[in-house]
N, C-alpha and C positions, 0 to 999 in steps of 0.2 A: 445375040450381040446387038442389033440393032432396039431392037427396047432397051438395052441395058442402054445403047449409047443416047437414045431418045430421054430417055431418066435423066441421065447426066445434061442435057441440054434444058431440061423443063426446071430442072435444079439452078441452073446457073440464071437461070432470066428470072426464077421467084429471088435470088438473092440479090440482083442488079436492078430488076425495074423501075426499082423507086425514082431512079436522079440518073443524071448523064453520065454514061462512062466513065469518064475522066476524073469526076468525084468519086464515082463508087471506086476507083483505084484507088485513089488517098482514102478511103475507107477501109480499104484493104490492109493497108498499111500502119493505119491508124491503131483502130480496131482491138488487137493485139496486147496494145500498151496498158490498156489497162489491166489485163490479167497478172503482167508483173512489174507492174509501178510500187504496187506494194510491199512488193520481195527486196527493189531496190533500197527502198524506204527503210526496210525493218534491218534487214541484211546489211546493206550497201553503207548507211548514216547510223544508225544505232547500235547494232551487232557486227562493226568493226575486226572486232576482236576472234568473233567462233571462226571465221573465214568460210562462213558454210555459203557466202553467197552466189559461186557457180553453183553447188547443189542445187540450192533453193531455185535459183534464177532456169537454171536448165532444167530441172523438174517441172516449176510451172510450169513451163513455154511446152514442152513434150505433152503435158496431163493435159494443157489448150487442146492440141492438136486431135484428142482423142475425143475427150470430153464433148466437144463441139458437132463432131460427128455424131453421135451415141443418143444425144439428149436431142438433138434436130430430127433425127429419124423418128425419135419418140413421139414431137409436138409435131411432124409434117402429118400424125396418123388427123390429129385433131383440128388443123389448119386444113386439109384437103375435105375432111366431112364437114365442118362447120362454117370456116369463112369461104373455101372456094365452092365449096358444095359437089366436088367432082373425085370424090370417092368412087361410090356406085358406076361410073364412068371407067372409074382405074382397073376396077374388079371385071367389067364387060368387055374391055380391051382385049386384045390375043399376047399381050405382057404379062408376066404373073406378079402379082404383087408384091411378092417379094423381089424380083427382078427389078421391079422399079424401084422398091426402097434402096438399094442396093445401088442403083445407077444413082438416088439423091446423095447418098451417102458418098460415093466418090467423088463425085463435084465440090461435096460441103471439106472433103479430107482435102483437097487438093487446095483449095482457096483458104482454108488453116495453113497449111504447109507453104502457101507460098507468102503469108502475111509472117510468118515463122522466120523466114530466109530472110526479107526485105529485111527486118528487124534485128536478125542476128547479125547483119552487115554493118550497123552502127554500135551495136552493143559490145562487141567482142572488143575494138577497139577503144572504146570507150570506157567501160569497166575492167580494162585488161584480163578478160575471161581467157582458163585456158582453153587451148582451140588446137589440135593434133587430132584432126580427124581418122578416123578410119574408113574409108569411102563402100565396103562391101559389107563390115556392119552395119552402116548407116542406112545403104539402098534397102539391105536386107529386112533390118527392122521398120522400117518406113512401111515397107508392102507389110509384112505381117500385124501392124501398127494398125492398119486400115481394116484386116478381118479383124484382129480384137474388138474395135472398136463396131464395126458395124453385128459381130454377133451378139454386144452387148444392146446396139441401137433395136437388133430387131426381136430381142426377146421384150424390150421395156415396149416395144412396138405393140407386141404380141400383146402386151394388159390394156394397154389404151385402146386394143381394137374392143375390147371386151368394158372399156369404160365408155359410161354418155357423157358425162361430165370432168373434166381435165381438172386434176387433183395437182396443184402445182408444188402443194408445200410437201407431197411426197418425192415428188421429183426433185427438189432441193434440198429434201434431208437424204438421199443418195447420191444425189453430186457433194453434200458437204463431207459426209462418212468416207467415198472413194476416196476423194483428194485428202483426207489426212490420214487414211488406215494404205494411201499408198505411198507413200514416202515423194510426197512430191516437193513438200514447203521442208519438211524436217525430215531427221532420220526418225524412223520408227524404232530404233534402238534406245530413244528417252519416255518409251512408255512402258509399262510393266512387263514384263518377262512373256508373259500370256497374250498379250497385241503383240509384243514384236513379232513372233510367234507367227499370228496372223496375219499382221500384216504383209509377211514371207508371200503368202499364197492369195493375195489380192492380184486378179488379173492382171491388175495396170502395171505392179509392183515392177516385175522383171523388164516390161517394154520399158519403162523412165529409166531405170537404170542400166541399162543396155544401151539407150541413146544419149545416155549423161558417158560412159564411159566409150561409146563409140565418136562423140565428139572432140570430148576431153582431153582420149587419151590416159586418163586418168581413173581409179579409184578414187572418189572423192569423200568417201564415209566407212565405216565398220557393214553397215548394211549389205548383204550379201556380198560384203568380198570374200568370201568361201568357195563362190562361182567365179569360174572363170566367164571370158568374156562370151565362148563359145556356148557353156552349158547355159547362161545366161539364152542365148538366138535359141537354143533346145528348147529352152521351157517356155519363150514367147511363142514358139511356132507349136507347140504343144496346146496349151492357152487359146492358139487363133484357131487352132485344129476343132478344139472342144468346145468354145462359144461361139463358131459360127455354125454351127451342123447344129447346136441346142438351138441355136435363134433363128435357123431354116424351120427346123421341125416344130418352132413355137410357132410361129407366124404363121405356118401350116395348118395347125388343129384349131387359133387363134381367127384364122380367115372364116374357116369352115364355119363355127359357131358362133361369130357375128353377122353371116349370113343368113345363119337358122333361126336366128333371135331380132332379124331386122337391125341393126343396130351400123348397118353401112350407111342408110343414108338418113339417120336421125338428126336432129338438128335441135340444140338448146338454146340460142339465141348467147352464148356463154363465151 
């Protein structure tokens, strides 16, 4: 516990150090807006009419919250060997590597989550969002929200231990593929029969909508209302069960053989 809690502190000063407190708060808050500026834009001013824009609005802001976690644990593999150079250091510690990625990744979920909050405190009122929370789905899938997301962060972990050089446009052609094969902008029910299909069994899928209808109150699309809200917290806690035991056991065999191949304290100038 106390690595883990050490992680989570070494996490919180790499994301503040830059400027004084007091800004990095209104960064906090800022930060955010752009994720779904554009939802209001498309939804909000143009697409008047579909009414999808709690959907859209609440999927983005939920797909943030995960996203952010996932892809940060990914580039921390590359930022700690390259620009900090204190890889090799993580690895000779009595913390295990994954225990640290794991303690980054709570700090990174919790400062999404609370740039989330701030932001839905003016949104809701302001776009007349509907809002009937449900407070034990919401805690519930929050916490499972955070193993999804980190056993996805530490399998993509697990290939960057194994890359010299940080391939970013792979990294962005799998943050662009999630965010539309998960229903987080649209439903997945306006693409052919064989995605919707798919996109059923995309990780993210059941956590967004599980937080859209534990907010909500609401069914807000065809997309899996066949689940209730329950089977819905089953299949995310199934989800967090099965991608973070794979993204233990990557990071595992991942450590091991970048240790064998030298590849912890390389440095590309990159």
């Amino acid at each position: 516990m106390k690595g883990f809690l050490a992680s989570m502190y070494i996490g919180l000063q790499i994301e503040s150090n830059w400027t004084k407190k007091w800004v990095w708060l209104l960064y906090l808050a800022a930060y955010p807006i752009g994720s779904f500026l554009a939802v209001i834009i498309l939804y909000g001013i143009f697409g008047q009419k579909t009414g999808l824009l709690p959907y859209a609005l609440y999927g983005t802001i939920f797909y943030y919250s995960l996203s952010m976690v996932f892809f940060d644990m990914a580039f921390s593999v590359h930022d700690d060997r390259e620009h900090y150079q204190t890889l090799k250091y993580i690895f000779l510690s009595s913390t295990s590597y994954r225990t640290y990625l794991c303690g980054r990744a709570a700090t990174r979920y919790l400062i999404a989550l609370a740039g989330i909050i701030i932001n839905l405190c003016w949104l809701i009122p302001v776009l007349r969002l509907p809002f009937h929370p449900d407070w034990g789905y919401l805690i519930a899938g929050a916490i499972l929200g955070y193993l999804v997301a980190a056993g996805l962060g530490l399998a993509v972990a697990s290939v960057f231990l194994l890359t010299i050089k940080l391939d970013v446009d792979v990294v962005d052609a799998l943050f662009g593929g999630i965010f539309v094969l998960s229903g987080a902008l649209f439903p997945p029910t306006a693409f052919p029969a064989v995605f919707a299909k798919i996109a059923e069994f995309v990780p993210l899928s059941p956590f967004i909508e599980l937080m859209r209808r534990a907010i909500s109150g609401k069914i807000l699309t065809s997309f899996l209302s066949d689940m209730s809200t329950f089977q819905l917290l089953g299949r995310v806690a199934l989800s967090a069960a099965v991608l973070f035991a794979l993204g233990w056991v990557l990071v595992f065999f991942g450590s091991r053989q970048a240790q064998r191949k030298g590849y912890i304290d390389v440095t590309t100038a990159f």
